[in-house]
Phi, psi and omega in degrees: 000146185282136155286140165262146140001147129327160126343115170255149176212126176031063174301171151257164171253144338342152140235130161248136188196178169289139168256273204207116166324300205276012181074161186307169185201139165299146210115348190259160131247166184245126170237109159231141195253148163168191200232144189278155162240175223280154154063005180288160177256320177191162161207204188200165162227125155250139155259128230217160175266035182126197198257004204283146191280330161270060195245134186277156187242097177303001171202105180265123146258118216203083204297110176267123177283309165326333176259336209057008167283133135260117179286074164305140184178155204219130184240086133320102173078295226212165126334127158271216179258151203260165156303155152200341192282172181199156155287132156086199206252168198275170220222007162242136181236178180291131148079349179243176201271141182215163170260152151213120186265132175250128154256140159303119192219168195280305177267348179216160160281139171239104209259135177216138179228125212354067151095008176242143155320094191274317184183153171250144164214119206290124202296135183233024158227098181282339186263121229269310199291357166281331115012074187223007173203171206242146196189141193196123208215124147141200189288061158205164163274077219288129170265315169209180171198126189231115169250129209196150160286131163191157149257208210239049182241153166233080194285189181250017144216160200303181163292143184264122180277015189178123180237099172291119185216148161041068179284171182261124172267156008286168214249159118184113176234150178274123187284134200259038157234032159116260198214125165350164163191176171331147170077316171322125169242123160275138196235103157266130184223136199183176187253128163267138193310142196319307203263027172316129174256327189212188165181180165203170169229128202232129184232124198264173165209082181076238174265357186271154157256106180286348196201080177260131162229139220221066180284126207256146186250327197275329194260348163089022200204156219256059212264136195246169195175135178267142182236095167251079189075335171205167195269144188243212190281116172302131174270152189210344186245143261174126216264348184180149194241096193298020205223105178259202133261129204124349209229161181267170212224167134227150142228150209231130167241143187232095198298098177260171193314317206237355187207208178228158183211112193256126151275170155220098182086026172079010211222119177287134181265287187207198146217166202234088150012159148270155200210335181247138171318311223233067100045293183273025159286327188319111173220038177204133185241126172221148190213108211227146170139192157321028203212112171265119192295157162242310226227184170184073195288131156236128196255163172266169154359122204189133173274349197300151119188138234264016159185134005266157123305140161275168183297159195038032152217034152225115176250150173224145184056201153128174198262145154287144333286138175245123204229103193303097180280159164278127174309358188178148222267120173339151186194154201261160167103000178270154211239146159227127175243154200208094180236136196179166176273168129298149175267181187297321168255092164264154185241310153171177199221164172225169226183097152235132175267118202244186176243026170184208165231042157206159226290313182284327180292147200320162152266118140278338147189158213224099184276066203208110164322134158226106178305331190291305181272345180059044162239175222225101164232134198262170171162155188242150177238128149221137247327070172064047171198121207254145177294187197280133189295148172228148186215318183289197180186163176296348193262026149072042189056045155245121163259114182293356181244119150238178199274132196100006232203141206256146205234147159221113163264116207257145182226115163243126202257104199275195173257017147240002200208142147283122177254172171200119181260186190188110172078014179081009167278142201257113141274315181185175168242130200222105177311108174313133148221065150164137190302114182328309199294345168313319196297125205225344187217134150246153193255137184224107210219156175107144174345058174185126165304140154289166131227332169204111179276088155274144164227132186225000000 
């Protein structure tokens, strides 16, 4: 993972700084905050090829007030051809305070100005690791600026810096922001084979093991252990053995200062000692046994958490169609995460948030991949009659589903829109057109295996 910048806080202007040695990458955002000030005419945020005032800028964004325009543009040598149109109205005035979010994308920057969608901008420096500073000049008052991986929800947890899907066991992957630390979390979802006897999932620290967990079938019991040249004292105990065979599974280990901290099925299982001195030697993951993978998360420093829950709101697995009653009735701030494979020749599958369980009841929105065309198409029922159809979408023409291949869609219900992401990507939005609190089940139908649904 790129180290990003510190935090800036209440720079002065001009402020010039670092983004990343290694330069931008799709994925990262940029946040800045800050205030217009009285009688200013205009000011800008450039993102840049270095910090030199004859530095190229791949994005001048550059709120004129006096026009009411913002002006996009990109300087190679010279000035290109400039931008100007936008979603919506224009969204800065004398004195007042704004947000400006940029996310990064493999082709364009895409910009919300205090939380609403503002503009796309097609990248005219393609290669992104040439980015490597921020620079912000003219009549405002930078309170801050924070650059970080995300897509473009700000969700209650990071973007998973790695999605392992349908790995071949045995597993052994290199954790890909360097080495475990604090805070890190590993997600395994996954199957145990009909006739399972054991299996195990192992966090490596080189040729040693900090964590071996090792659930057993036939005694019926979870055994965890460290390996520093031998092998140390087996831990065995336990209020109940999660695991059948034949049935799916998740496990979430969550690296806290002094321990492991293990779920199963979304229900804290135990925690583990730390046993090796060094924590962040952990740079490996392995998983051998009786078992078939889907999924494999490996997350940095992460707010998910994945206990507690309320009751009926982490289901696992299960057959199409699967149809969710909610623990409570849509709400806005409320969360679904929705993760399962596709199948192999899929034709498309759908994700509905529905106002009932049968066939006639309203739909609020209708979530549903098609392969043939490779779109997204959105779309509302209300008494058995469905409206205008939506299609485009944020992720730059890229349809995020294949076939074979394991997915997670999260839909958050804001207070005026459904947002969604897919794979930890900001996709679209979809605008309520029938009041959220209607919403009472979801339905999962179509070319795809579930494997796990939460709601928060």
């Amino acid at each position: 993972m790129p180290k990003y910048a510190d935090d800036v806080r209440n720079a002065d202007v001009p402020y010039v700084g670092p983004i990343c040695e290694d330069g931008l990458r799709p994925g990262c955002k940029i946040v800045v905050k800050g205030k217009v000030e009285d009688g200013a005419n205009r000011f800008a945020i450039n993102l840049q090829c270095g910090c030199d005032d004859d530095s190229d800028i791949a994005f001048h964004f550059n709120p004129r007030m006096g026009g009411q325009v913002v002006v996009r543009n990109t300087k190679q040598g010279g000035w290109g051809d400039e931008e100007r149109d936008c979603d919506g109205d224009f969204p800065f005035a004398e004195g007042d305070k704004f947000t400006v979010i940029i996310h990064v994308g493999r082709r364009a920057f895409n910009v919300v100005v205090n939380g609403k969608k503002f503009c796309r901008y097609v990248h005219r420096i393609e290669d992104l690791s040439l980015i490597n500073s921020i620079a912000v000049r003219g009549g405002v008052n930078l309170k801050s600026i924070q650059i970080s991986e995300g897509g473009y929800l700000e969700y209650p947890y990071n973007k998973p810096h790695d999605i392992i899907c349908r790995p071949e066991v045995p597993v052994s992957k290199a954790i890909p922001f360097g080495n475990l630390r604090v805070g890190s979390k590993v997600i395994v979802q996954g199957q145990a084979k009909e006739d399972a006897d054991r299996f195990h999932v192992n966090l490596m620290a080189g040729d040693d093991i900090a964590l071996h967990f090792n659930p057993r079938f036939g005694g019926q019991v979870v055994v965890r252990n460290t390996k520093q040249g031998g092998w140390g004292k087996e831990d065995k105990e336990q209020d109940d053995f999660p695991f059948k065979a034949g049935e799916m599974f998740e496990i979430a280990i969550l690296c806290r200062k002094k321990k492991f901290q293990i779920f199963v099925n979304s229900k804290q299982f135990c925690t583990y000692n730390h046993r090796i001195e060094d924590v962040s030697s952990v740079d490996n993951i392995s998983i051998k046994g009786d078992v078939d993978v889907y999924s494999v998360y490996l997350q940095e420093k992460s707010k998910l958490h994945v206990m507690p829950w309320r009751d009926g709101s982490f289901f696992l697995g299960g057959e199409v169609p699967m149809c969710i009653p909610l623990p409570e009735e849509m709400s806005e701030g409320m969360m679904i995460s929705v993760s399962g494979l596709v199948n192999e020749d899929p034709d498309r599958f759908h994700i509905n948030l529905q106002c009932g369980d049968d066939d006639d009841c309203n739909v609020a929105f209708h979530f549903n991949p098609r392969f043939g065309k490779g779109v997204v198409v959105r779309n509302n029922k209300v008494d058995n009659k469905w409206n205008k159809e939506q299609r485009e979408t944020d992720l730059d023409g890229d349809f995020p589903f294949e076939a074979n291949c394991f997915f997670q869609v999260v839909f958050s219900c804001e207070k005026d829109c459904y947002n969604v992401a897919v794979n930890g990507t900001h996709m679209m939005e979809f605008k309520h057109r029938c009041p959220c609190e209607e919403v009472t089940h979801l339905l999962i139908d179509g070319a795809v295996r579930p494997v796990a649904v939460r709601i928060e």
